[in-house]
C-alpha positions, 0 to 999 in steps of 0.5 A: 430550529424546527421551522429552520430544518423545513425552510432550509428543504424548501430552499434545496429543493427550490435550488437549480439544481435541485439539492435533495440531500435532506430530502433522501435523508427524510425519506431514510428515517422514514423508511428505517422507522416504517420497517421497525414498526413492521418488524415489531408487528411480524415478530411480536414475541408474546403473540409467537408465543401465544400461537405456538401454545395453541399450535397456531404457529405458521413456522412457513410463513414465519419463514418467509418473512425473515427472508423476504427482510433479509432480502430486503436489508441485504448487501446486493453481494448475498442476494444469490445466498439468501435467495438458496434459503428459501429452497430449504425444507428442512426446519433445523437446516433453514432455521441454522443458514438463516443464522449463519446468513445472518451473521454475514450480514452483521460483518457486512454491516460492521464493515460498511461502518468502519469503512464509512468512518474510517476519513474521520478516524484518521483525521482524528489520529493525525489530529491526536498525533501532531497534538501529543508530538506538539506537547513534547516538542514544548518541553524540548525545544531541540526535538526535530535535531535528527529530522532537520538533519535528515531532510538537510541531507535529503535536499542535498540529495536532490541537488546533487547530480548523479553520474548515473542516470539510474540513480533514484534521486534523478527522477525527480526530474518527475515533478520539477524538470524543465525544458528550458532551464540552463545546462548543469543549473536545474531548477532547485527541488520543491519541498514535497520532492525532498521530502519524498527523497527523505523518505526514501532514504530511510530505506537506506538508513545506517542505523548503527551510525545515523540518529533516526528522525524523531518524527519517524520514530513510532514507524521505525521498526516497520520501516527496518522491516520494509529496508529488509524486504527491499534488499531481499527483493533486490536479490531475487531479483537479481537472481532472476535476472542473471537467469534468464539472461543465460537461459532465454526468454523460452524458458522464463516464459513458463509461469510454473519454471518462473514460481518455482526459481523465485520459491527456491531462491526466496528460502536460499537467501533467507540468510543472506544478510548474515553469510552473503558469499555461502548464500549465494554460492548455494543459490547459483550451484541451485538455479544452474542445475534447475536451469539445465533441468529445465531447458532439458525438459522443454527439450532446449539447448543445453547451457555449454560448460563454459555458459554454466561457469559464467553463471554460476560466477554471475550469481555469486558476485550479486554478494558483493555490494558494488556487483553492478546488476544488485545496483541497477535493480535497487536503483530501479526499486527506488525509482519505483517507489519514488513513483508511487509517492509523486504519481500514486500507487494505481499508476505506478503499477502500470508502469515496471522499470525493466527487470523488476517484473519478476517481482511485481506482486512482491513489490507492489504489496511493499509499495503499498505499506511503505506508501501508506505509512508515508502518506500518513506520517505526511499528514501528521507531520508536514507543518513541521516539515514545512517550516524546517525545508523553508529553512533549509531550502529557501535560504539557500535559494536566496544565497544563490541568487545574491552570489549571482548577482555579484 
């Protein structure tokens, strides 16, 4: 094996390209070791002590060491902090940064490693998952029922056409539209986009009436958090949007007049769920007078008698379910998330569906756990997905076809 390793370097740095991977790795225990030997030689405690007791200690030097190796190990991020040290007279004082930089560098240590172990960690825990999900599914041979049903729903979903080009599941034309496929026959979805519209609709989910995927059960109370959030948003949004409608681009381009509407409507419809229609007549009595508060301080036209009440009507009915603004703000946050999941988060970002940049940062930290949590359960899951969409999708694919035929 000895003579393996060497023959092994030989052969990569033989290579064209030359592959130096063993060689740095080499050179990195070389390094690791000629520094703990220098380490044990400056900092050999019986000899420190020795000089101390015949007051031969050079408390300076010493000093100086210790942060030279600082310097040396340190993230590039500490240099500036471990350069200041060495203007430090005072012992105690230099002695206690030197610790608390030390300490710094121990958390920065610790994160390089977690970040650095963190792939096989998750392979690990999708590994376990699926194992001890496999051993429940041996002892109940009907487990995935509701996830069968649920991904059943999703595909019928996805091929069922929408009379409103807003609706989320018509942007799945995202992955699988085509320019030359026949009018009202699209192209049957792929397995990857039902289940991406699987996921999405359980942000819709009637808990009370539906049986959750079993898949999905260890995320449930996350994923009723994430449904909870999604509806506040889509009212503030909604809010917001009613507002600026009435009030002018004017006054909705001040930052401050903008962070103060959502702060005040965020606390309003905190209990929206529970009194929808008092919520909001308190919300659009709020937002018209801060409305007419604003537009009198920038020194705008005031909003008429009859704007006022057209306002206040418009806010109020964002509390019924069918109200039509409350619908195209969800249907756009839907849309939004559905592009996180097809195209990825970075992209989506750069990309808002109209009326929904009020909330942006709100939504992308929401996007970025409803993703996350998806992508993972994915990975855990996606052989059984698989086989249960093939069952589901490709059956009805040929029974199509063969009806054609005929």
């Amino acid at each position: 094996m000895y003579n393996a390793f060497w023959d092994h370097l030989r052969k990569q740095l033989s290579s064209t390209p030359p592959d130096f991977s063993c060689a740095l790795e080499l050179l990195k225990n070389i390094k690791e070791n000629r520094l703990r030997n220098e380490i044990e030689e400056a900092l050999d405690m019986d000899l420190l002590k020795q000089e101390a007791e015949h007051g031969a200690l050079n408390v300076y030097h010493l000093s100086n060491y210790i942060l030279n190796l600082m310097s040396l190990l340190c993230a590039p991020v500490r240099d500036e902090v471990v350069q200041k040290l060495k203007s430090i007279t005072d012992s105690v004082q230099l002695l206690r940064s030197i610790f608390h930089v030390l300490g710094l560098m121990k958390m920065d240590m610790v994160n390089y490693t977690i970040q650095s172990l963190r792939p096989y960690l998750q392979e690990h825990s999708v590994q376990y998952e699926r194992a001890k999900f496999q051993e429940l599914l041996d002892k109940q041979p009907n487990l995935l029922n509701s996830t069968t049903k649920w991904l059943t729903k999703a595909a019928i979903d996805l091929t069922t056409p929408f009379p409103s080009s807003d609706s989320p599941s018509s942007s799945s034309s995202i992955e699988y539209s085509s320019s030359d496929q026949e009018p009202n026959k699209p192209e049957p979805p792929s397995l990857t986009m039902v289940l991406y519209q699987g996921y999405l609709n359980l942000l819709l989910w009637d808990h009370g009436k539906e049986e959750f995927p079993e898949t999905l059960l260890m995320d449930r109370i996350r994923l009723q958090e994430m449904e909870s959030k999604l509806h506040h948003l889509t009212i503030l949004a909604s809010v917001l949007l009613v507002a600026k409608s009435f009030s002018g681009s004017v006054l909705f381009s001040s930052s401050e007049f903008v962070d103060k509407l959502k702060y005040i409507t965020k606390a309003l419809t905190e209990e929206f769920n529970s009194r929808p229609e008092e919520t909001m007549q308190n919300v659009s009595e709020q937002v018209s007078q801060e409305i007419h508060k604003g537009l009198k301080n920038m020194g705008l036209t005031a909003l008429s008698n009859e704007n006022t009440a057209s306002l206040i009507v418009q806010l109020q009915n964002i509390a019924k379910k069918g109200n039509c603004i409350r619908s195209i703000i969800e249907q756009r946050i839907h849309l939004f998330l559905k592009c996180c999941l097809v195209r990825g988060m970075q992209e989506s970002l750069l990309d808002f569906p109209g009326g929904l940049l009020f909330i942006d940062g709100e939504l992308a930290e929401l996007g970025w756990k409803f993703i996350t949590l998806m992508h993972h359960n994915q990975q855990v899951f996606s052989p059984y997905y698989t086989e249960i969409l093939n069952n589901v999708i490709l059956p009805a694919q040929a029974q199509e076809t063969e009806v054609a035929s005929n």
